[in-house]
C-alpha positions as CSV (number, residue, x, y, z in Angstrom):
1,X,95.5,123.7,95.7
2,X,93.4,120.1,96.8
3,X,94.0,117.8,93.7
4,X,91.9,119.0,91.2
5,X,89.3,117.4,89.4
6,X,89.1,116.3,85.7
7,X,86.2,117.4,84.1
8,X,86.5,121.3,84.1
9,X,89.9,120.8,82.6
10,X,88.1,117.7,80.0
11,X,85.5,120.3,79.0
12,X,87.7,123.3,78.4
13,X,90.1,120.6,76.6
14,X,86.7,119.8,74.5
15,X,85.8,123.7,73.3
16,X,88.9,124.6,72.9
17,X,90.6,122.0,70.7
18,X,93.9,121.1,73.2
19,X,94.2,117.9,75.0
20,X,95.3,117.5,78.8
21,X,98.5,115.8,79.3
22,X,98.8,112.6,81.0
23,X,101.7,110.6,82.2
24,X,102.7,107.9,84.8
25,X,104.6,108.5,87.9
26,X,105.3,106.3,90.6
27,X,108.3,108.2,93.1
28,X,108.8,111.7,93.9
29,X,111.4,112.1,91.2
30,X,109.2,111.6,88.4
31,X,106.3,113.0,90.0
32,X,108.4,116.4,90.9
33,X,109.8,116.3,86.8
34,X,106.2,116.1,85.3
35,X,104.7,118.9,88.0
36,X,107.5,121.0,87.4
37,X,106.7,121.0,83.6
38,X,103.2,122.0,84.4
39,X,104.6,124.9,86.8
40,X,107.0,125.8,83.7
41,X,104.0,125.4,81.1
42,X,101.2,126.9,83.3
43,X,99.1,124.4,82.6
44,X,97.0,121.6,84.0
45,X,98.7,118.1,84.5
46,X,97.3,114.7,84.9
47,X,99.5,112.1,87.2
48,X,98.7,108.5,86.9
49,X,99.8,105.2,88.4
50,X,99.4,102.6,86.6
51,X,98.5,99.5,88.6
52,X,100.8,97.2,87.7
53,X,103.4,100.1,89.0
54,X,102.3,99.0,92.9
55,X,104.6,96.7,93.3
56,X,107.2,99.7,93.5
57,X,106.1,101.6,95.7
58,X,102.8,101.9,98.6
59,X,100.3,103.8,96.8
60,X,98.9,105.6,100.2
61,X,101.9,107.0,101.1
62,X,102.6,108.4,97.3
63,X,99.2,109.6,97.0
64,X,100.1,111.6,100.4
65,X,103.1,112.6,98.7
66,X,100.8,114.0,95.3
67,X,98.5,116.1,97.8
68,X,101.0,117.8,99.9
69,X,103.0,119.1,96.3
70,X,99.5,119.9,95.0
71,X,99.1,121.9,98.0
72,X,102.4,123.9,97.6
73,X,101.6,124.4,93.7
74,X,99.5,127.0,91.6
75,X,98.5,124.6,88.8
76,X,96.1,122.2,89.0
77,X,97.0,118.8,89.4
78,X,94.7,115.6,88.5
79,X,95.6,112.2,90.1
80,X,94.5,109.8,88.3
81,X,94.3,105.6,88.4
82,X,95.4,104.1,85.1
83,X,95.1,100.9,83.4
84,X,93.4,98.8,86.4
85,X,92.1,95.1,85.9
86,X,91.1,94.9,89.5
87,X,88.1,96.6,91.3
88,X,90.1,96.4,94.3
89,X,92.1,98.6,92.7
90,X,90.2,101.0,91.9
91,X,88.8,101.1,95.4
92,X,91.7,101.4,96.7
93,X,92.5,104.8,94.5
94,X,89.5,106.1,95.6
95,X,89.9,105.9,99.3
96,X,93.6,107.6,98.6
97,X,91.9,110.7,97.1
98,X,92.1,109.8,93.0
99,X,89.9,112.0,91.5
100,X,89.4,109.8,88.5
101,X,90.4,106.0,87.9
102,X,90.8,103.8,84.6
103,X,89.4,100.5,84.1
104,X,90.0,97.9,81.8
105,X,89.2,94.6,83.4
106,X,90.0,91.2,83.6
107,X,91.8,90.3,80.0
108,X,90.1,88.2,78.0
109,X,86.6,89.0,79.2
110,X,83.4,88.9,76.9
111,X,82.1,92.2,75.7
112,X,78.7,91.7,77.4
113,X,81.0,90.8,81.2
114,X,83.2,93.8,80.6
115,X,80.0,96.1,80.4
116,X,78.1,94.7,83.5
117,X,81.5,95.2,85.2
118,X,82.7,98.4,83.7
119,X,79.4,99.4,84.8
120,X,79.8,98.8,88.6
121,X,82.2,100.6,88.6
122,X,81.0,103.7,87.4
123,X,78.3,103.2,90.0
124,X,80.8,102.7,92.6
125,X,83.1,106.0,91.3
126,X,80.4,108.4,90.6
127,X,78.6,108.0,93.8
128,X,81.5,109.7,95.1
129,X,82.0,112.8,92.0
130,X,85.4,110.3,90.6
131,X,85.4,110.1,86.8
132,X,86.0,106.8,85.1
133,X,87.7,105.8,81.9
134,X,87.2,102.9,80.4
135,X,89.5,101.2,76.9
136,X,87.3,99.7,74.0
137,X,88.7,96.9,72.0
138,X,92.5,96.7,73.0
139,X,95.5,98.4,73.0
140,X,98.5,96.3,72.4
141,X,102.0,96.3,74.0
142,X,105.4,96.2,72.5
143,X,106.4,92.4,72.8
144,X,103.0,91.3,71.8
145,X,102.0,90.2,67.8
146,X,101.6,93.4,66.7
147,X,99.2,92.2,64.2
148,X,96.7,92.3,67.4
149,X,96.6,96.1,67.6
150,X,95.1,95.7,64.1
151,X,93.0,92.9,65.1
152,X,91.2,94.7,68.6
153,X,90.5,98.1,66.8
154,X,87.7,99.5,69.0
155,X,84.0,98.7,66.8
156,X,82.3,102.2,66.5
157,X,79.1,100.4,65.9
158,X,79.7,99.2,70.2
159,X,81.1,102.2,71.5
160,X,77.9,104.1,71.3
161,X,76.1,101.3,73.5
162,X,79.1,100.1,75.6
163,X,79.4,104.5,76.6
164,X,75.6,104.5,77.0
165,X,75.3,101.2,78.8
166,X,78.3,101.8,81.3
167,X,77.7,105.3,81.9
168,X,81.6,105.9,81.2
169,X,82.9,109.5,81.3
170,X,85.9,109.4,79.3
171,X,87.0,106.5,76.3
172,X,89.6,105.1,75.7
173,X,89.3,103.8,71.7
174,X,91.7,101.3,70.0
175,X,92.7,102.9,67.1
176,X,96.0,101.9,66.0
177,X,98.6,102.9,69.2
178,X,100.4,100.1,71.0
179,X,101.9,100.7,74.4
180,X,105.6,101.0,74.9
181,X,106.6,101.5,71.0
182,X,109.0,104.4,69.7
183,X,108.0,107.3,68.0
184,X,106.5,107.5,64.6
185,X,106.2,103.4,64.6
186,X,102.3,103.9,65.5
187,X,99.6,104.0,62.3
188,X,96.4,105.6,63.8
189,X,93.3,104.8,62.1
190,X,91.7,108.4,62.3
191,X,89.0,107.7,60.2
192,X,87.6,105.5,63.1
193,X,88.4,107.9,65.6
194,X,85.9,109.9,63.6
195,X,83.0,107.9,63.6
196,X,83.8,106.4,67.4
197,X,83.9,110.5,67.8
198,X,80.1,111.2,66.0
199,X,78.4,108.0,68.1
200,X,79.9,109.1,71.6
201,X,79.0,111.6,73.4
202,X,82.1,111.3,75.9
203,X,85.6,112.4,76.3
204,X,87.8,111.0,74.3
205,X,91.5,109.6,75.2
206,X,94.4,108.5,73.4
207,X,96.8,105.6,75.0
208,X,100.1,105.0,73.6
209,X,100.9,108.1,72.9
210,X,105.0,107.7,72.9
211,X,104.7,106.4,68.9
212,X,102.8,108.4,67.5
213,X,104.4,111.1,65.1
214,X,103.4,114.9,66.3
215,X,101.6,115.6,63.0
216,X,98.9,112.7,63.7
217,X,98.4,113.7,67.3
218,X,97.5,117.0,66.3
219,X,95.6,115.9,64.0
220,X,94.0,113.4,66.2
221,X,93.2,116.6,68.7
222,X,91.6,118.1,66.2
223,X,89.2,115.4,65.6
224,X,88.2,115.1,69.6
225,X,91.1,113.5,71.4
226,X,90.6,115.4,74.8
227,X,93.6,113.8,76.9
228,X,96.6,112.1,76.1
229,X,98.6,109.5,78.1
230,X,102.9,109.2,77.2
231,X,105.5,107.2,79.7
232,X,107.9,105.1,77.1
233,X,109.3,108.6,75.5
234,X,109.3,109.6,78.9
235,X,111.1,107.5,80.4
236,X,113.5,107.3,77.4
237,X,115.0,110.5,78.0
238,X,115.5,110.1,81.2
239,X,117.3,106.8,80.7
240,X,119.2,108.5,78.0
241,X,120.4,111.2,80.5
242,X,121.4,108.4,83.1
243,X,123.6,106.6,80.3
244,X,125.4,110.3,80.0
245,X,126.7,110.7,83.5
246,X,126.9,106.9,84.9
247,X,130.2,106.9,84.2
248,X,131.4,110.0,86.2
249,X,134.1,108.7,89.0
250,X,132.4,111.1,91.1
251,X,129.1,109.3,90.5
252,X,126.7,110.0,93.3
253,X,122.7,108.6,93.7
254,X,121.4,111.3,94.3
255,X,123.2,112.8,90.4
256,X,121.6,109.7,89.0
257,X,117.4,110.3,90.7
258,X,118.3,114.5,89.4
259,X,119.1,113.3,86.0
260,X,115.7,111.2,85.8
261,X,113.4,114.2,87.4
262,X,115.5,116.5,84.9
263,X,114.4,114.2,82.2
264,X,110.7,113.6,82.6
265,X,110.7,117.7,83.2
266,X,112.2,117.9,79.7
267,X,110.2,115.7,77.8
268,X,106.7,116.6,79.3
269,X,107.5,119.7,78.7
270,X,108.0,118.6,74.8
271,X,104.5,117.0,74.8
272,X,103.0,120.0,76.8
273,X,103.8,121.8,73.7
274,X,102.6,119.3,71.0
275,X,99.4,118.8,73.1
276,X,98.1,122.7,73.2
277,X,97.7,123.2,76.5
278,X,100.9,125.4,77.4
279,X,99.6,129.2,79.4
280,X,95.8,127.7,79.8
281,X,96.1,128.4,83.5
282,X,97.0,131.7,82.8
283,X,95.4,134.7,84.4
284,X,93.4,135.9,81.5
285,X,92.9,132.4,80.3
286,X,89.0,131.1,80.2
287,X,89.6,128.1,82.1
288,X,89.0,129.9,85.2
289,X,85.5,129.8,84.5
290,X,85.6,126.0,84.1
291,X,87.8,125.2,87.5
292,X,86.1,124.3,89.8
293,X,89.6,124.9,91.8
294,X,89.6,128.7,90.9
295,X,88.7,130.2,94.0
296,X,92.2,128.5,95.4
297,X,94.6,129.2,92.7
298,X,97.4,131.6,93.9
299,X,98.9,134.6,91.9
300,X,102.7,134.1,92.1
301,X,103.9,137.0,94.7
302,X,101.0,138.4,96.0
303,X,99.6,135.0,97.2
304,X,95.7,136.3,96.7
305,X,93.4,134.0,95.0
306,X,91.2,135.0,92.0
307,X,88.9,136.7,94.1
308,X,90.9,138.6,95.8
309,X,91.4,136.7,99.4
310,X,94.6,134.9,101.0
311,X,93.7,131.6,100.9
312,X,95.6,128.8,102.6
313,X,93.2,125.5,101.4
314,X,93.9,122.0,102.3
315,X,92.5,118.7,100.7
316,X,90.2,117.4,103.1
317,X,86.7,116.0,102.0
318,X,87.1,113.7,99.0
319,X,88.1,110.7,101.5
320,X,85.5,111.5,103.7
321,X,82.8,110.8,101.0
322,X,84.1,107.1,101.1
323,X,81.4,105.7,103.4
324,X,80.8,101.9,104.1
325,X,78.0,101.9,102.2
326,X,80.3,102.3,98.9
327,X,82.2,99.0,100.3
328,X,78.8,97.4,100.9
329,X,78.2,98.4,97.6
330,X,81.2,96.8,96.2
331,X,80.7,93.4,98.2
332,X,76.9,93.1,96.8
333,X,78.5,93.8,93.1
334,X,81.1,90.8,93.5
């Protein structure tokens, strides 16, 4: 099927107490290990680049690379823009067919900028049906003091006017997590996810998910968490599975790029399972009556869709909505 969008899956996520799984790719090794999970779990997957992840790699041809395998699969598949500072950026993922896209900003921007700016680009994503995410107060990374993961908790008394005044679809609360840390080192403050939770009325989304113990992110899922983004733990295992073959005489690359898709397929597969959403794109599952993809999902075998029909669909339309009047749009903004 097309890459899929985010907010059936978001809203389903919502009423049904799971959260979506999300997690950064950025070749076809990784990307293959974390479909593959999905395929394995019957479930929907979220694949994001993160911007800073560019430099590896040209982002038209891997987003080429996401919508051909998201052609050839039978669960849906979310591409998704994470962590961008740049609106470049984020126009950029649009025109390559993201479906939604993460902004943070500029660092060290005031509150009041990071509004006016957050809000252009909503304006900019949604006049083309892409979801944004946005991060309120700031998530640390391991390297960092880590006293400032403490210091830039998100203030529930702003994220009711920073959701309202951005027009965000999805936030992304500081509420303990730091990026890059091991498991169980995290300390979430779930109490304030609570009260962000009662004065939002948006998704919710938990960053820095690799160091947080499984009992608090089920716990935090219970409370609203609708989507969940991993790498570190990741791309742990996968290193770990590297350092258990590299000295084979008979060492070959293509062993070495196996072991790493084997590894992210293993450990998504671990958070697939902490995070609920294992069998939800089964055939008697209710989320078919929140896809908007449902029409194009394939019964393994028979290759009919849900309503009966053969049904070979291609992605086609999202980059045509990108008109010059969104770049014009952009310009004007700057």
């Amino acid at each position: 099927m097309a890459i899929a969008e985010l907010r059936p899956f978001l809203e389903d996520a919502r009423k049904n107490k799971y959260c979506l799984g999300c997690f950064n790719v950025f070749n076809i090794e990784t990307l293959e290990g974390v479909v593959e999970a999905a395929i394995n779990f019957n479930t929907p997957i979220v694949v994001a680049v993160y911007e800073p992840q560019f430099k590896f790699g040209d982002m038209e041809i891997f987003s080429g690379i996401v919508k051909d395998i998201s052609n050839r699969v039978n669960v849906p598949v979310i591409l998704h823009l994470d962590h961008a500072q740049e609106v470049s950026s984020i126009i950029r993922a649009i025109r390559c067919g993201f479906t939604s896209v993460m902004y943070d900003g500029p660092l060290g921007i005031s509150f009041r900028e990071k509004k006016d700016k957050t809000r252009n680009v909503v304006d900019i994503a949604h006049s083309v049906n892409v979801m944004v995410e946005a991060e309120l107060g700031y998530i640390a990374r391991v390297g960092e003091n880590e006293e400032i993961a403490g210091e830039n908790y998100a203030d529930p008394d702003l994220a009711g006017e920073f959701v309202e005044y951005t027009g965000i679809d999805i936030l992304a609360p500081a509420i303990g997590t730091i990026h890059g840390q091991q498991e169980g080192k995290a300390t979430l403050n779930l109490d304030l996810l609570n009260e962000i939770r009662s004065k939002t009325n948006c998704f919710l989304s938990l960053h820095g998910g690799s160091g947080v113990e499984r009992s608090i992110v089920e716990k935090a899922i219970g409370i609203g968490i609708n989507k969940a983004s991993v790498y570190t733990r990741i791309s742990r295992t996968a290193i770990d599975r590297l350092k258990k073959v590299i000295g084979s005489e008979s060492l070959d690359l293509s062993v070495l790029l196996n072991e790493v898709r084997n590894g992210f397929r293993e450990s998504v597969e671990e958070m697939l399972g902490l995070f609920g959403s294992k069998n939800i794109c089964s055939f008697d599952s209710n989320i078919c009556n929140f896809c908007s993809s449902t029409k194009y999902c394939v019964k393994p075998l028979t290759g009919e869709n849900q309503m009966g029909e053969k049904k070979d669909f291609r992605y086609s339309e999202l980059i045509e909505k990108i008109t010059e009047e969104i770049i014009k749009n952009y310009k004007e903004y700057r």
